[in-house]
Gaussian input, Z-matrix of N, CA and C with variables (Angstrom, degrees):
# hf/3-21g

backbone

0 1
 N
 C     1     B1
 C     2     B2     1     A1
 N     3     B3     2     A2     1     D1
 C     4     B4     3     A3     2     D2
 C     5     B5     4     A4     3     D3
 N     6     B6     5     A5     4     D4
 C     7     B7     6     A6     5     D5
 C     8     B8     7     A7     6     D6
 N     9     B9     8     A8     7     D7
 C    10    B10     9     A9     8     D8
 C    11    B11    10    A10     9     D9
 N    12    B12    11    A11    10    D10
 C    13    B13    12    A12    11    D11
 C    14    B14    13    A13    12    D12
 N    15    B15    14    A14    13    D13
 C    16    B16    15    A15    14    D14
 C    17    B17    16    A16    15    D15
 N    18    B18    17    A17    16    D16
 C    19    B19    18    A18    17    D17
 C    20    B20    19    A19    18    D18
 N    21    B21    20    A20    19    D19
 C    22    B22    21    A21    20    D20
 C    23    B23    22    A22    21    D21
 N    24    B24    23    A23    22    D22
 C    25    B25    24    A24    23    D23
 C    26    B26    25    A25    24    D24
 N    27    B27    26    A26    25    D25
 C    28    B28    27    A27    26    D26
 C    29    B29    28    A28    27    D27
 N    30    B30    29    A29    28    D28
 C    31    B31    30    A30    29    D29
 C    32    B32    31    A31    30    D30
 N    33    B33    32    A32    31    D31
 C    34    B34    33    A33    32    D32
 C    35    B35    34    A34    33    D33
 N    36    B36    35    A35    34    D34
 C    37    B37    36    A36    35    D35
 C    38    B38    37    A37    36    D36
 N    39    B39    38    A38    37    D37
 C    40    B40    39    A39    38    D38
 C    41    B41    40    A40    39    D39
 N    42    B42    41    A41    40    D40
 C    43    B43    42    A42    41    D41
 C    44    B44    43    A43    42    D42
 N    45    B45    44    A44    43    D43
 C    46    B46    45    A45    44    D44
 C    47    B47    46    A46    45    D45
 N    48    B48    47    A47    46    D46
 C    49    B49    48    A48    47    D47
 C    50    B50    49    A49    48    D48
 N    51    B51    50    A50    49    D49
 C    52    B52    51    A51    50    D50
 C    53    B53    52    A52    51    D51
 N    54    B54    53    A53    52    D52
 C    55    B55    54    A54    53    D53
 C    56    B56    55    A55    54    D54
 N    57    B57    56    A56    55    D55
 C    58    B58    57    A57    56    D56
 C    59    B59    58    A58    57    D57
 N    60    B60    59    A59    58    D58
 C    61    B61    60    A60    59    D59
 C    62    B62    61    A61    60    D60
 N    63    B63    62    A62    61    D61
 C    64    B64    63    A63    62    D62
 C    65    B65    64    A64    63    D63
 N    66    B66    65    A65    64    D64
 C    67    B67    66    A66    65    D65
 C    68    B68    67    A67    66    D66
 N    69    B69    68    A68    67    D67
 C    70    B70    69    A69    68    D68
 C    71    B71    70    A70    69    D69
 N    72    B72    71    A71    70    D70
 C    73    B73    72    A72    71    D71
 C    74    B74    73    A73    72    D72
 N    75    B75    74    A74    73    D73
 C    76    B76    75    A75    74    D74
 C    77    B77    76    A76    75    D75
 N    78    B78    77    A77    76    D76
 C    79    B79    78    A78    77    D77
 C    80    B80    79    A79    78    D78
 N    81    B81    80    A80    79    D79
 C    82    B82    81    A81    80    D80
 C    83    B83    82    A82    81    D81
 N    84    B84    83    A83    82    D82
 C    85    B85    84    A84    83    D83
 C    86    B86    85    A85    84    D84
 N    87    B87    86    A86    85    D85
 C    88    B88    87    A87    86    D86
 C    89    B89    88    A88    87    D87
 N    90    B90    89    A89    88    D88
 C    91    B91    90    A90    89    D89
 C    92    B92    91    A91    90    D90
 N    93    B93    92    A92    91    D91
 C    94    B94    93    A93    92    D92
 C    95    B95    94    A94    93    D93
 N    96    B96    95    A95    94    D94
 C    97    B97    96    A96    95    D95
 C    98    B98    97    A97    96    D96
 N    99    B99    98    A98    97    D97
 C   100   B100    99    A99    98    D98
 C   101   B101   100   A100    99    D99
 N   102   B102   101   A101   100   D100
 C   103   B103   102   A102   101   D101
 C   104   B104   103   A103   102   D102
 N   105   B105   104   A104   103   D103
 C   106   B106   105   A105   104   D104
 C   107   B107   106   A106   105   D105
 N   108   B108   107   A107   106   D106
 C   109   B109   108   A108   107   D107
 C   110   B110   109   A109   108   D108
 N   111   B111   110   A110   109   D109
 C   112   B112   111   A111   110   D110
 C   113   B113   112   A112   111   D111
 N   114   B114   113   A113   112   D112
 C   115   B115   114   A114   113   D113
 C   116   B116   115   A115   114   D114
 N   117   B117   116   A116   115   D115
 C   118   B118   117   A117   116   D116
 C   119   B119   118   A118   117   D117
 N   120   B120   119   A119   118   D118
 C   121   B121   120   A120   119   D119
 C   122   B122   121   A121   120   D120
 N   123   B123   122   A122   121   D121
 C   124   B124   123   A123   122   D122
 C   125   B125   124   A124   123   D123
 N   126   B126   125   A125   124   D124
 C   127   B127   126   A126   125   D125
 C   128   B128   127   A127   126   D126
 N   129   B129   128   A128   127   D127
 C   130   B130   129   A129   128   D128
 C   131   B131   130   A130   129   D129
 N   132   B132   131   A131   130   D130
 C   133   B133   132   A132   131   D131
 C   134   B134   133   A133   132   D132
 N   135   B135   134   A134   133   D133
 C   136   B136   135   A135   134   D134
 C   137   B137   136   A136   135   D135
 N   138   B138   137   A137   136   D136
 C   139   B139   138   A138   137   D137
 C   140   B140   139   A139   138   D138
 N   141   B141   140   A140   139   D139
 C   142   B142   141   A141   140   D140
 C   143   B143   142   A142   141   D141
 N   144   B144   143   A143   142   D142
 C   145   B145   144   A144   143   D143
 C   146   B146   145   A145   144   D144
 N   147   B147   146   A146   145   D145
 C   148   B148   147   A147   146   D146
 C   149   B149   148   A148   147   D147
 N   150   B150   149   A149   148   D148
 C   151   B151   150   A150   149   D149
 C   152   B152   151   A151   150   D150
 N   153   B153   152   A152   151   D151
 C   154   B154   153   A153   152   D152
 C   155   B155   154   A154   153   D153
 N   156   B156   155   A155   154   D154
 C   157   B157   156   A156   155   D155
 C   158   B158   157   A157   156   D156
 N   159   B159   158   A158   157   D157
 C   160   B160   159   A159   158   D158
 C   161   B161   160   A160   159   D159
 N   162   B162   161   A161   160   D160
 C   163   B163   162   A162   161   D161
 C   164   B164   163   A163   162   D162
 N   165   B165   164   A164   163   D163
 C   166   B166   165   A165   164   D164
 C   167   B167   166   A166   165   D165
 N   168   B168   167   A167   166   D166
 C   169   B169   168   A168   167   D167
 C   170   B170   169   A169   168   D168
 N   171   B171   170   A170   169   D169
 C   172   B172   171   A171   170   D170
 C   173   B173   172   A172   171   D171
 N   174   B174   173   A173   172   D172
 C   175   B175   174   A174   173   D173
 C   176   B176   175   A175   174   D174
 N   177   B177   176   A176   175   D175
 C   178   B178   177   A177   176   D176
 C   179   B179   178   A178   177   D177
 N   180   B180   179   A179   178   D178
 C   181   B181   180   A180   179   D179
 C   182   B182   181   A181   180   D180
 N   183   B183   182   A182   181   D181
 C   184   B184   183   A183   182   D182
 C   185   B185   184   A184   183   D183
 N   186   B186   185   A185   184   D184
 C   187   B187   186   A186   185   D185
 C   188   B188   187   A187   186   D186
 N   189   B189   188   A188   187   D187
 C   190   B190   189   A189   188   D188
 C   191   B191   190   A190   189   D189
 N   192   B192   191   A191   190   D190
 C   193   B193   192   A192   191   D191
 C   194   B194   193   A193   192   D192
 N   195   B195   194   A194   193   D193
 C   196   B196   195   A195   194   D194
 C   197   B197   196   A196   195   D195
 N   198   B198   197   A197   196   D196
 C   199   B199   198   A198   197   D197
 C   200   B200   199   A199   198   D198
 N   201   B201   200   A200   199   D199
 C   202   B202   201   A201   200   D200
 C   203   B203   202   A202   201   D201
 N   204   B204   203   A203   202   D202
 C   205   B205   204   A204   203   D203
 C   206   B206   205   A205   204   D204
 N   207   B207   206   A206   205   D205
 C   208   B208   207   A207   206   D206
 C   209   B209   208   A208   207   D207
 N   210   B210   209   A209   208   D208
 C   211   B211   210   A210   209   D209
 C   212   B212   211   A211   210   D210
 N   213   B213   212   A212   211   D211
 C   214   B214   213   A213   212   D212
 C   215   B215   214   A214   213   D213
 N   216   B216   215   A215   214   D214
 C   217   B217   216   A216   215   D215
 C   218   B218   217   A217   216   D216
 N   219   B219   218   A218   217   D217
 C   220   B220   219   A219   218   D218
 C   221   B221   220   A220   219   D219
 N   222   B222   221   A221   220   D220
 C   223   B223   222   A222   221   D221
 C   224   B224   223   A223   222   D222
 N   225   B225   224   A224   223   D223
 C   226   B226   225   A225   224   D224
 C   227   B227   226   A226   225   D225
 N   228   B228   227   A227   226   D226
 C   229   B229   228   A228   227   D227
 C   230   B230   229   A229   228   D228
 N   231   B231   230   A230   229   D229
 C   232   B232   231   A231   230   D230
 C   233   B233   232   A232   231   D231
 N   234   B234   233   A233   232   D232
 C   235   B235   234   A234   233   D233
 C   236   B236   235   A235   234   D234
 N   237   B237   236   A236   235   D235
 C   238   B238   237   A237   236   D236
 C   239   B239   238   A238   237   D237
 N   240   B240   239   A239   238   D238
 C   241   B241   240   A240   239   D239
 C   242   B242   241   A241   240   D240
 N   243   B243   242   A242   241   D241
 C   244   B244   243   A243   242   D242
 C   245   B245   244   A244   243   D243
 N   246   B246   245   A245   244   D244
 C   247   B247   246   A246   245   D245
 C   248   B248   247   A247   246   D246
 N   249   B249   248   A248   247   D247
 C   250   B250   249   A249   248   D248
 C   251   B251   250   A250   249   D249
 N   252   B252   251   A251   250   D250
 C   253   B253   252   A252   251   D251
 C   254   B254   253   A253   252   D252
 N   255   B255   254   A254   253   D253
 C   256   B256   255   A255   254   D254
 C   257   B257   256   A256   255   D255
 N   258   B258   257   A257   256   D256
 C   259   B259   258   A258   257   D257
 C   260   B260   259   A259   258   D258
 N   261   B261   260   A260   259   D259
 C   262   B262   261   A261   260   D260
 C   263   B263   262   A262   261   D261
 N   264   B264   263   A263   262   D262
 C   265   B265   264   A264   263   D263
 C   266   B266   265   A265   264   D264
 N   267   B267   266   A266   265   D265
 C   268   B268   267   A267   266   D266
 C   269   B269   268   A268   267   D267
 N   270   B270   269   A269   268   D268
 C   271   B271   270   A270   269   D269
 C   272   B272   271   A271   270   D270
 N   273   B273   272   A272   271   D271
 C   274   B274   273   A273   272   D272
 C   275   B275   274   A274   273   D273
 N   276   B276   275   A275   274   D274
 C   277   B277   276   A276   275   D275
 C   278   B278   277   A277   276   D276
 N   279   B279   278   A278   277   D277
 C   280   B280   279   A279   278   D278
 C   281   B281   280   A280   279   D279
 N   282   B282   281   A281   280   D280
 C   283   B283   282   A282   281   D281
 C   284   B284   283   A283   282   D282
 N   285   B285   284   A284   283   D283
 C   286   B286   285   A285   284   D284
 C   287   B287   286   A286   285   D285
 N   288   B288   287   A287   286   D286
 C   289   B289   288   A288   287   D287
 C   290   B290   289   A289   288   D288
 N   291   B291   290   A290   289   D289
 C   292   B292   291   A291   290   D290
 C   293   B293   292   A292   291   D291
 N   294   B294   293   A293   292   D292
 C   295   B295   294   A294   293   D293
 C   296   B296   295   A295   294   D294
 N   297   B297   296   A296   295   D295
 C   298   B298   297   A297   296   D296
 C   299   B299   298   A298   297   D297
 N   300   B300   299   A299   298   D298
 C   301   B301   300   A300   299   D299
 C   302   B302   301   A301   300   D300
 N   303   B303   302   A302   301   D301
 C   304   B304   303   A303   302   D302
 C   305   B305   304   A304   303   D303
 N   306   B306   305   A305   304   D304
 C   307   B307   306   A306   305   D305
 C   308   B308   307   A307   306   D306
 N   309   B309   308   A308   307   D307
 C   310   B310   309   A309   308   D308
 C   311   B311   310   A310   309   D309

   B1=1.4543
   B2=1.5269
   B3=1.3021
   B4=1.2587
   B5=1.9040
   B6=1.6083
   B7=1.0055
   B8=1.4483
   B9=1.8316
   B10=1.3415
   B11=1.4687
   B12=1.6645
   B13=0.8655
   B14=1.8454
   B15=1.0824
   B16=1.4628
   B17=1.6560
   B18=1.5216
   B19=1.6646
   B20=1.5356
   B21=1.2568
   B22=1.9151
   B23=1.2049
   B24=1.4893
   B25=1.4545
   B26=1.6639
   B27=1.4359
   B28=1.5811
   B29=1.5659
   B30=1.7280
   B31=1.6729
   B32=1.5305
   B33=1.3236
   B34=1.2490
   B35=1.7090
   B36=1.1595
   B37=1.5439
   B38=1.4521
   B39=1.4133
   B40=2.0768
   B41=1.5206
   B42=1.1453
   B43=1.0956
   B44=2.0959
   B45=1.1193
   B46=1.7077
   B47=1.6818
   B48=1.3953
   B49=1.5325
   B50=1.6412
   B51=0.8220
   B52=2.0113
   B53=1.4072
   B54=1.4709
   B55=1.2276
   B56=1.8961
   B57=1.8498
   B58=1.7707
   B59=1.9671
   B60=1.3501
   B61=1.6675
   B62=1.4271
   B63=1.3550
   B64=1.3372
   B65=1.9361
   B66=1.7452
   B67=1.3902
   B68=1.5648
   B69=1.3372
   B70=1.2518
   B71=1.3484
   B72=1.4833
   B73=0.8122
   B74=1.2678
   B75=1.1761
   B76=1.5865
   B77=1.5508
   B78=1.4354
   B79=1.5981
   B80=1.3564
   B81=1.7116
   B82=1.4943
   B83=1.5588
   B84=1.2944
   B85=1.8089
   B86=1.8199
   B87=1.0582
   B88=1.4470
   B89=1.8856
   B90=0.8248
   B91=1.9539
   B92=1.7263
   B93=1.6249
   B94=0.7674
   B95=1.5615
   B96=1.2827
   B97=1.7193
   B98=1.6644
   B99=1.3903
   B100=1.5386
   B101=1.6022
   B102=1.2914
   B103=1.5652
   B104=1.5003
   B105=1.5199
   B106=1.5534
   B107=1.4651
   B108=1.5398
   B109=1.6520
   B110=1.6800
   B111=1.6677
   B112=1.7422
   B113=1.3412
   B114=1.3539
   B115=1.6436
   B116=1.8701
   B117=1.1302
   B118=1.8042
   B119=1.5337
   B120=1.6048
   B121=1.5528
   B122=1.7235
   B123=1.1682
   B124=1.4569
   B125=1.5519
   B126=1.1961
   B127=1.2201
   B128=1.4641
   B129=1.5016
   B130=1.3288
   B131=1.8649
   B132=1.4899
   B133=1.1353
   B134=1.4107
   B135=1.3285
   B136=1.4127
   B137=2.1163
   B138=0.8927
   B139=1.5710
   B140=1.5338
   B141=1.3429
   B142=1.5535
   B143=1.3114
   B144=1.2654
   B145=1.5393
   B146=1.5274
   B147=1.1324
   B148=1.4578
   B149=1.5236
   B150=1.2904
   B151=1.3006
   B152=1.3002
   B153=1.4166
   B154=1.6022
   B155=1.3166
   B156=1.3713
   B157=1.4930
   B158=1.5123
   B159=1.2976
   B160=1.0927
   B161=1.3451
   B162=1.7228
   B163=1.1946
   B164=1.7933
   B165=2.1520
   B166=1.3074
   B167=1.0644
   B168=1.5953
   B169=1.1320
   B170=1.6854
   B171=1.2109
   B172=1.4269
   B173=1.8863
   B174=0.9654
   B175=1.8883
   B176=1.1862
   B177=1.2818
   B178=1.7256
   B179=1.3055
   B180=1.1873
   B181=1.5818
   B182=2.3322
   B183=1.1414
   B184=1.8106
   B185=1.3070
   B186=1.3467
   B187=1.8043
   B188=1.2087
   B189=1.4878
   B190=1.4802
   B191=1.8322
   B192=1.4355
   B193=1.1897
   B194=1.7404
   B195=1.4708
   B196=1.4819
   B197=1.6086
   B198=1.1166
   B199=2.2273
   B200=1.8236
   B201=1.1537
   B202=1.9909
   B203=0.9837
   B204=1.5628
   B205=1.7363
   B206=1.2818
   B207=1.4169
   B208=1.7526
   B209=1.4261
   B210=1.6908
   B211=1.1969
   B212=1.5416
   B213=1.1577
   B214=1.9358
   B215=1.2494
   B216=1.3025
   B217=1.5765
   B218=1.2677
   B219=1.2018
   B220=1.7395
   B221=1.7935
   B222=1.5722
   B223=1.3593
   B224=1.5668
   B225=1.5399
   B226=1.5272
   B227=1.8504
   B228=1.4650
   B229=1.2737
   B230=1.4533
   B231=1.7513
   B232=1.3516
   B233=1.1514
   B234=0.9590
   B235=2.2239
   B236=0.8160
   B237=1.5120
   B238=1.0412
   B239=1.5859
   B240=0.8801
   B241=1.6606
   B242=1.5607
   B243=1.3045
   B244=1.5495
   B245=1.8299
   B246=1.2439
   B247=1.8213
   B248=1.2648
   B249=1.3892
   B250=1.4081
   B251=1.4858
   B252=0.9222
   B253=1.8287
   B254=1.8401
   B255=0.9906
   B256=1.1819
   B257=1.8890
   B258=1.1315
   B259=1.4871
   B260=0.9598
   B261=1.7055
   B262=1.0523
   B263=1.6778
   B264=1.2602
   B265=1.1584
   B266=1.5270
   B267=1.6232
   B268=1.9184
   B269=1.6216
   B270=1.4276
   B271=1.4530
   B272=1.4202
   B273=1.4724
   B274=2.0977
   B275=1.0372
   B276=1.8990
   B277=1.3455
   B278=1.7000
   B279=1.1484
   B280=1.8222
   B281=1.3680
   B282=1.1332
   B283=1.6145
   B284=1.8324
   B285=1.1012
   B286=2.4395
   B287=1.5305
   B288=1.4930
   B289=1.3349
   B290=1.5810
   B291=1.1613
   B292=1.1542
   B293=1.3366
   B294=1.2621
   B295=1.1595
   B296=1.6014
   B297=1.1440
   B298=1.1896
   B299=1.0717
   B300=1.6630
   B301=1.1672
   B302=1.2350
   B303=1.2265
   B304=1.3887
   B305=1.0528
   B306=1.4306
   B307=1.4864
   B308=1.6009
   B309=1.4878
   B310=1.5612
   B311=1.6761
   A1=109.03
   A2=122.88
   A3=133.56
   A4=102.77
   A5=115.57
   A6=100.15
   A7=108.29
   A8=115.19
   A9=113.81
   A10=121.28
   A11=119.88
   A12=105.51
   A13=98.15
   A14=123.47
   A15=146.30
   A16=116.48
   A17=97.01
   A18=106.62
   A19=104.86
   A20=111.68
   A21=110.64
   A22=127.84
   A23=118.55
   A24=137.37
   A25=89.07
   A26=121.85
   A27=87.69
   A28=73.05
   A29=108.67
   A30=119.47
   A31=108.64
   A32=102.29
   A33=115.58
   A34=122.02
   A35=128.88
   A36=149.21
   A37=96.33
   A38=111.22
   A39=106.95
   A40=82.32
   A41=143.85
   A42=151.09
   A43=107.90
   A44=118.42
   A45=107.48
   A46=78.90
   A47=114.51
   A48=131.92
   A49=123.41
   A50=106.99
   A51=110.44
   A52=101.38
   A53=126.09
   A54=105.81
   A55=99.47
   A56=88.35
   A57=117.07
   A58=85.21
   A59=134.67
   A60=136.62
   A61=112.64
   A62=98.59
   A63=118.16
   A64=121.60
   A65=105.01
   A66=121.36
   A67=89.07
   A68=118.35
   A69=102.46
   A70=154.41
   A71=137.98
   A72=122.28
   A73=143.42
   A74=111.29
   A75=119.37
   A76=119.70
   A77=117.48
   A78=144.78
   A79=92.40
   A80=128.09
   A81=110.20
   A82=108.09
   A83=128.03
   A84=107.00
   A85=97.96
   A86=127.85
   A87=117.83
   A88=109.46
   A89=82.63
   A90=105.05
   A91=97.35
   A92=132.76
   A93=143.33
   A94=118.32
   A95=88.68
   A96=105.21
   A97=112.80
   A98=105.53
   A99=85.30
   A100=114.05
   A101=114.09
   A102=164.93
   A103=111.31
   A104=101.64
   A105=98.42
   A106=108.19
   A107=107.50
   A108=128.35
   A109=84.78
   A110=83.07
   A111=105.12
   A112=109.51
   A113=117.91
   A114=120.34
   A115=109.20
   A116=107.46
   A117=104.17
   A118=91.86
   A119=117.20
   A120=87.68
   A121=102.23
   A122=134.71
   A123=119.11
   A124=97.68
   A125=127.34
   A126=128.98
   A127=104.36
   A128=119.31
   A129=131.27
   A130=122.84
   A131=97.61
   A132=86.20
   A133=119.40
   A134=134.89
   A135=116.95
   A136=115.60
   A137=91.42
   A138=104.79
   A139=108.99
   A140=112.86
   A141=122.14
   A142=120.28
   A143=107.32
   A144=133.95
   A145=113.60
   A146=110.60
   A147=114.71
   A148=117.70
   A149=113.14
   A150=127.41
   A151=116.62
   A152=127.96
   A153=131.04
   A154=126.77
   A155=121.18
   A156=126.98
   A157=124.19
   A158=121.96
   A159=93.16
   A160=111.26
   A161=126.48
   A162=129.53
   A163=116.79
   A164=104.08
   A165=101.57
   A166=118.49
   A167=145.96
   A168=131.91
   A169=106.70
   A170=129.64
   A171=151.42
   A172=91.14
   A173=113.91
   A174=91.10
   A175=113.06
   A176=145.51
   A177=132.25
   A178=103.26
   A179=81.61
   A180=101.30
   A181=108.96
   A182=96.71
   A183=106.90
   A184=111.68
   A185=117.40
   A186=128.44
   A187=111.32
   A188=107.24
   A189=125.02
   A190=83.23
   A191=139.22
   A192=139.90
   A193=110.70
   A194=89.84
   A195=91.87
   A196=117.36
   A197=95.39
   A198=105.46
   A199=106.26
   A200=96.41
   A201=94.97
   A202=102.05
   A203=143.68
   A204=120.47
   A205=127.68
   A206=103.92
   A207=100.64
   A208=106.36
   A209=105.43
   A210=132.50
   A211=108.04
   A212=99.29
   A213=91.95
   A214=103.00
   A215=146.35
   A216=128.54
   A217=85.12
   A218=137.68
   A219=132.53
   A220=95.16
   A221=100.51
   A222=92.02
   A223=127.11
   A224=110.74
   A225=100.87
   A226=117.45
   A227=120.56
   A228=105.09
   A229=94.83
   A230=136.84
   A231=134.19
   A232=109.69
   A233=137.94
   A234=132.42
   A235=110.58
   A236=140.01
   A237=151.98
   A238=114.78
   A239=124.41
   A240=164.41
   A241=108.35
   A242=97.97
   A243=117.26
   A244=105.82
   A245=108.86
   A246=95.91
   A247=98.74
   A248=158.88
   A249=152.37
   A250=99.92
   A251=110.72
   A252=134.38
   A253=100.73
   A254=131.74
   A255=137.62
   A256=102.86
   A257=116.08
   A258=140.93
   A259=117.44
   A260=132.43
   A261=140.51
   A262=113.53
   A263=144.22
   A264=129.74
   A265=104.02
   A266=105.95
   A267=118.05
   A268=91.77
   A269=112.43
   A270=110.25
   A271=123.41
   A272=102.29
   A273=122.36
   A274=106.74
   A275=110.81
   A276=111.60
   A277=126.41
   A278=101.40
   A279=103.95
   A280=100.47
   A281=132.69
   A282=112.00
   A283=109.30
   A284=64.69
   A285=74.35
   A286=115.41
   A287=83.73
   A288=108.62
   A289=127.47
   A290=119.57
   A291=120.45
   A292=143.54
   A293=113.47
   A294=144.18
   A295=97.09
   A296=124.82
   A297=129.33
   A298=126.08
   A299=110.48
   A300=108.80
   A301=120.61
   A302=125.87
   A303=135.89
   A304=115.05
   A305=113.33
   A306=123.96
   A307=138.59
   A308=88.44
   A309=121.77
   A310=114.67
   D1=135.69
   D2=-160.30
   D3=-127.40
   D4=110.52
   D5=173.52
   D6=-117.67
   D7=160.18
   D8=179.92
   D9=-56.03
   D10=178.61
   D11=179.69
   D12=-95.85
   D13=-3.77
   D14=179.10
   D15=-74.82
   D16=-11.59
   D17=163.72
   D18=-76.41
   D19=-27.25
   D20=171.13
   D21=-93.30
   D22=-43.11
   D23=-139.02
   D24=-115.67
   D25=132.95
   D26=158.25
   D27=-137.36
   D28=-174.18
   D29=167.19
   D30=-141.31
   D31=116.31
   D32=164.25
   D33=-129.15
   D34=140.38
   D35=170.46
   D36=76.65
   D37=33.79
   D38=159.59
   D39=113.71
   D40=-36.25
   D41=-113.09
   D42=-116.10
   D43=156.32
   D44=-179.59
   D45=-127.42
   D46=131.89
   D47=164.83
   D48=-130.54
   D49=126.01
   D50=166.25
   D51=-18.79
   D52=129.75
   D53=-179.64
   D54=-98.35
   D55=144.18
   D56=165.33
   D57=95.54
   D58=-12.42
   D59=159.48
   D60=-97.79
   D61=143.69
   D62=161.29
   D63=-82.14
   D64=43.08
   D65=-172.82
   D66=-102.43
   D67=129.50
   D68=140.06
   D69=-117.71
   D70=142.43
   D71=-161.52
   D72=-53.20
   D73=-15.36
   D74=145.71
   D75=-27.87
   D76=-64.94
   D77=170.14
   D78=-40.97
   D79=-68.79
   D80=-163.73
   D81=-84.59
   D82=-14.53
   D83=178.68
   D84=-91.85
   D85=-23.99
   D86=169.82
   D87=-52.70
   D88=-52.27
   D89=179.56
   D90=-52.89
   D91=-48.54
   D92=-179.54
   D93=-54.61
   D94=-78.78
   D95=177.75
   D96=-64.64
   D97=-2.84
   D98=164.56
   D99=-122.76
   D100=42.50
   D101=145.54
   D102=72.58
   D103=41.64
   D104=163.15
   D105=-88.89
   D106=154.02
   D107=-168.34
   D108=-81.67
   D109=148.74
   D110=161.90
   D111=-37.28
   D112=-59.14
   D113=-168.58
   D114=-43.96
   D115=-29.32
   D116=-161.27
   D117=-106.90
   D118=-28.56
   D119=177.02
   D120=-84.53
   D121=-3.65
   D122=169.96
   D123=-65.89
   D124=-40.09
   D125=-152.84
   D126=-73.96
   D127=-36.97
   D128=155.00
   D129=-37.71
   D130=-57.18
   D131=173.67
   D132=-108.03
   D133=120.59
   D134=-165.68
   D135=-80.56
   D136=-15.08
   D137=-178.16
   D138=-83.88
   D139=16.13
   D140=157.91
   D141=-151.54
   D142=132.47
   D143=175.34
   D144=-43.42
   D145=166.26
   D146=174.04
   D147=-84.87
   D148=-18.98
   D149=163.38
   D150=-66.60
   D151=-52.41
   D152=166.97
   D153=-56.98
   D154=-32.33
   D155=142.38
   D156=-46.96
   D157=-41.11
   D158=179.10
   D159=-96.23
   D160=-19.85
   D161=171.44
   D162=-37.31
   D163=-46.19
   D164=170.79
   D165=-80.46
   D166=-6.45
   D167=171.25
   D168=-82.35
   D169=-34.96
   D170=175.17
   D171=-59.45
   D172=-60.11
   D173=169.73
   D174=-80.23
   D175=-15.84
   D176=153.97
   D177=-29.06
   D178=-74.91
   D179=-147.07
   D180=-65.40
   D181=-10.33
   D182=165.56
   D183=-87.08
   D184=-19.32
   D185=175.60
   D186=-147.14
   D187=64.05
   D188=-171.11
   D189=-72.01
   D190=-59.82
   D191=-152.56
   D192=-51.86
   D193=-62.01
   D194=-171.89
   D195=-67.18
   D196=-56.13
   D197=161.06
   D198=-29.83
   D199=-57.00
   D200=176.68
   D201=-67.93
   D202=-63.92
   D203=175.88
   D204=-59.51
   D205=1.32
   D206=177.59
   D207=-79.05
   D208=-46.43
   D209=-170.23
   D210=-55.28
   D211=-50.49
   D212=-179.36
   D213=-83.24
   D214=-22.72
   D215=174.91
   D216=-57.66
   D217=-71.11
   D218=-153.63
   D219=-37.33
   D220=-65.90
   D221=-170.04
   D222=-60.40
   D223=-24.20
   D224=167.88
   D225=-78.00
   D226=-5.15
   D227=-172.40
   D228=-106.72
   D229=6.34
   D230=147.23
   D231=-85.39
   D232=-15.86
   D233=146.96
   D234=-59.11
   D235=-23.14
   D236=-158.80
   D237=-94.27
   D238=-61.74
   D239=110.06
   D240=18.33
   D241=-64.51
   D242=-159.82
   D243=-98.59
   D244=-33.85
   D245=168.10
   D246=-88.11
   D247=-24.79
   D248=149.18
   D249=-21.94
   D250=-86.98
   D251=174.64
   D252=-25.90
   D253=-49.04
   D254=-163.31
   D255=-83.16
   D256=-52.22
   D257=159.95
   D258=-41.73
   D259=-47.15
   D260=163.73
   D261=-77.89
   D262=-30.01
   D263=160.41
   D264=-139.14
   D265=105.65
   D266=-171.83
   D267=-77.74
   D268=-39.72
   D269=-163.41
   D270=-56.85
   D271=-49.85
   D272=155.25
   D273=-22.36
   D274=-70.34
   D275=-166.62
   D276=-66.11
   D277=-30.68
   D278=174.28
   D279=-88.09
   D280=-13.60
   D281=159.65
   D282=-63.94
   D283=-67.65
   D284=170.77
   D285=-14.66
   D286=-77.52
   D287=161.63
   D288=-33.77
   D289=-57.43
   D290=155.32
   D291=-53.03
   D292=-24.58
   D293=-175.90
   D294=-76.11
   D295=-59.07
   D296=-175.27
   D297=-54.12
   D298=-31.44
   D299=-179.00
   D300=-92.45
   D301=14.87
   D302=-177.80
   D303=-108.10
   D304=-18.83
   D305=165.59
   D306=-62.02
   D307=-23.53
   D308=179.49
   D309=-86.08

């Protein structure tokens, strides 16, 4: 018996998600590649099975290519995002900034 990889993975609004959860797969191959086992990221998320974990790591890893260029557009359009944000209010950010360091 042969099941899709679309019994796990689905993509909707630009986006790759656990399919029938609001997990996304981002959440479980980050979780992956920074080498926790299926068992602890199910355990992470409780609204998925141990089977859906590996189903989404089991489609990573069959479209490791495109999943990694999805993955870094995300991360270049939150650089993106985030020095905008900084540009638009410097003052926020060196308060922030400041803030932090007082914390220490």
């Amino acid at each position: 018996m042969t099941i899709s990889n679309e019994a796990y993975v689905s993509q909707r609004e630009g986006a790759y998600w656990v399919a029938g959860s609001r997990v996304s797969l981002d959440s479980i191959v980050y979780a992956f590649l920074n080498g926790e086992t299926a068992e602890s990221i199910a355990q992470s998320f409780p609204v998925l099975d141990l089977e859906q974990v590996y189903g989404a790591i089991t489609f990573y890893l069959a479209n490791r290519a495109d999943v990694d260029a999805y993955l870094r557009e995300g991360r270049a359009d939150y650089e993106r995002l985030r020095a905008a944000a900084h540009e638009a209010d410097p003052a926020f950010y060196q308060k922030l900034a400041s803030a932090r360091q007082h914390q220490t």
